[in-house]
N, C-alpha and C positions, 0 to 999 in steps of 0.2 A: 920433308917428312910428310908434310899433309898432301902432298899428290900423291905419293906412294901409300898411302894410307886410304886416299879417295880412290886412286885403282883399283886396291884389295877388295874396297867395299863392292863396288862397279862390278869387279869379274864376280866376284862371290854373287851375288845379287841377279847374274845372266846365267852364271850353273846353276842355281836353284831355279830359275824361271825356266829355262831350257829343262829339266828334270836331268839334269846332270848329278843331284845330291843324292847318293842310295844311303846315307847313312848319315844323317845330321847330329850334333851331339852338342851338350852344354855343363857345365857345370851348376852346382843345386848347392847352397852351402845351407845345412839340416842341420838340427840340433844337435846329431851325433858325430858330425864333421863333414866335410866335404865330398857331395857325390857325381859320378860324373854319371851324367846319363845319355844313352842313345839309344835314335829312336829311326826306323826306315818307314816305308807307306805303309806299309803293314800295322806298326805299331811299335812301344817301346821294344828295344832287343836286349838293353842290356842297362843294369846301374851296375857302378862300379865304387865302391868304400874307398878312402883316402890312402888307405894302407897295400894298395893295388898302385901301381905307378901306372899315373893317367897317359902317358907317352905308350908306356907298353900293350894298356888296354886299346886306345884306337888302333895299335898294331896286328894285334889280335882280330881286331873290327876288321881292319882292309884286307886284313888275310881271309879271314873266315867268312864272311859276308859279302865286301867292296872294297875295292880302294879307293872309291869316290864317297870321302868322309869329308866331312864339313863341318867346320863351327854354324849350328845356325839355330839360336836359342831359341826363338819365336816358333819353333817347329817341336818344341818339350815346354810351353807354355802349359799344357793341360795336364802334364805327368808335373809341372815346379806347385800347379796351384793344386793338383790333387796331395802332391808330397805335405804343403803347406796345412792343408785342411787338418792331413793323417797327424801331423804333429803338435797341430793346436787342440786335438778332443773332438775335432768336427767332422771326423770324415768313418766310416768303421770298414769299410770296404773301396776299393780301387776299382772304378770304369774305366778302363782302358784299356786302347786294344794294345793285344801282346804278339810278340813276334816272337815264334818260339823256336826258332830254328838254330840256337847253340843249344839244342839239346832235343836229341832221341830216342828212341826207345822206350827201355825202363826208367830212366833218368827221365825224360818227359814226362812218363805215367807218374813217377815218383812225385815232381813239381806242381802237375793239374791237381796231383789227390793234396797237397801239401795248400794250395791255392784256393780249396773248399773248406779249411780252417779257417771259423770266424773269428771275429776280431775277437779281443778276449776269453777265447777258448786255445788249447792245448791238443797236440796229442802227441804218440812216444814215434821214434824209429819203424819199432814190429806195426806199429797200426799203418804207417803210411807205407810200408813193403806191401803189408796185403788190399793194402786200397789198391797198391799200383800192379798187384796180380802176382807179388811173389812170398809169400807170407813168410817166411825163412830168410828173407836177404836183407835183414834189418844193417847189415854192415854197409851193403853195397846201397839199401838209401841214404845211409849217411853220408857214405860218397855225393853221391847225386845231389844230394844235400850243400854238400862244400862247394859244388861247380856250378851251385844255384848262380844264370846268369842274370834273374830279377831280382834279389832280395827285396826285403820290406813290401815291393809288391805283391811277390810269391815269396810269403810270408813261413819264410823256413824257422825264422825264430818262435815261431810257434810249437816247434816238434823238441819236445825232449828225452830224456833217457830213459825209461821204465826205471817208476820210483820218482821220478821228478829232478834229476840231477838235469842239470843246460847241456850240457856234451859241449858239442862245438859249435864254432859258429865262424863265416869268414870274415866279421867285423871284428870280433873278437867277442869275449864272454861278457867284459864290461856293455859293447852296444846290445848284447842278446839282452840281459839283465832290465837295460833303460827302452827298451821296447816292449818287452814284457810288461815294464812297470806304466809304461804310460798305455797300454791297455789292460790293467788293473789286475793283472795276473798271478804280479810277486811286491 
């Protein structure tokens, strides 16, 4: 078992050194459960909530992006210790570069305006359709919203329903609830 194990490491070790890795990715276990995160040269592309099956999402990854995905933690060290900061009180915004290419269009416009909500501030549906140019399509951001493939980074739990109701969220409403709360919201 430990030479098959020393192999794995070895070849994994010469695709990342060859730049064989177009999609490296690791798991993040956060206070609101398990995330799986990946990341290309570009930047992070995607976290994924526990209630997403992680098999399906790298699936998704080698579809939609490569199929040269990797376990390769050391490569989401600055998105685990920025996560860290965001959830101890110490961090109020995320530097890091984002890789935005599971999402186009108005769905992008939707994300960027959604990604300029500060930490502890709010806004509804209708405000982030007209940040992202369509002022009427408060439905189709919340779409956009649901297929958020950053969350917590692009910080969609910030947007809620004119009036203040949470709407939805793809962690579910309990993780919208304890995000909000730990940036002093609710």
């Amino acid at each position: 078992m430990t030479e098959l194990a020393d192999l794995k490491t070895r070849l994994i070790a010469a695709a990342d050194s060859e730049g064989l890795v177009d999609v490296a990715y690791a798991t993040y276990d956060a206070p609101v459960g398990e995330l799986l995160l990946a990341a290309t040269p570009r930047g992070l592309v995607k976290v994924s909530f526990d209630r997403e099956d992680p098999d399906a999402a790298l699936e998704r990854l080698a579809r939609d992006v490569s199929p040269r995905v990797l376990e390769r933690p050391a490569r989401l060290d600055a998105a685990r210790r920025e996560l860290d900061e965001y959830f101890a009180g110490d961090r109020r915004e995320f530097d890091l570069d984002l890789d935005w290419r599971l999402s186009s269009g108005f769905r992008r416009r939707v994300l960027r305006a959604t990604a300029r909500i500060p930490f502890g501030g709010t806004s509804t549906y209708s405000k982030v359709a007209s940040a992202a140019g369509s002022p009427r399509a408060h439905r189709a951001a919340g779409t956009a919203l649901g297929a958020n493939p950053l969350p917590i980074v692009v910080p969609c739990h910030r947007v809620l329903r004119s009036g203040g109701a949470l709407g939805g969220y793809g962690g579910g409403l309990d993780m919208k609830e304890q995000l909000l709360h730990l940036e002093g919201v609710r």
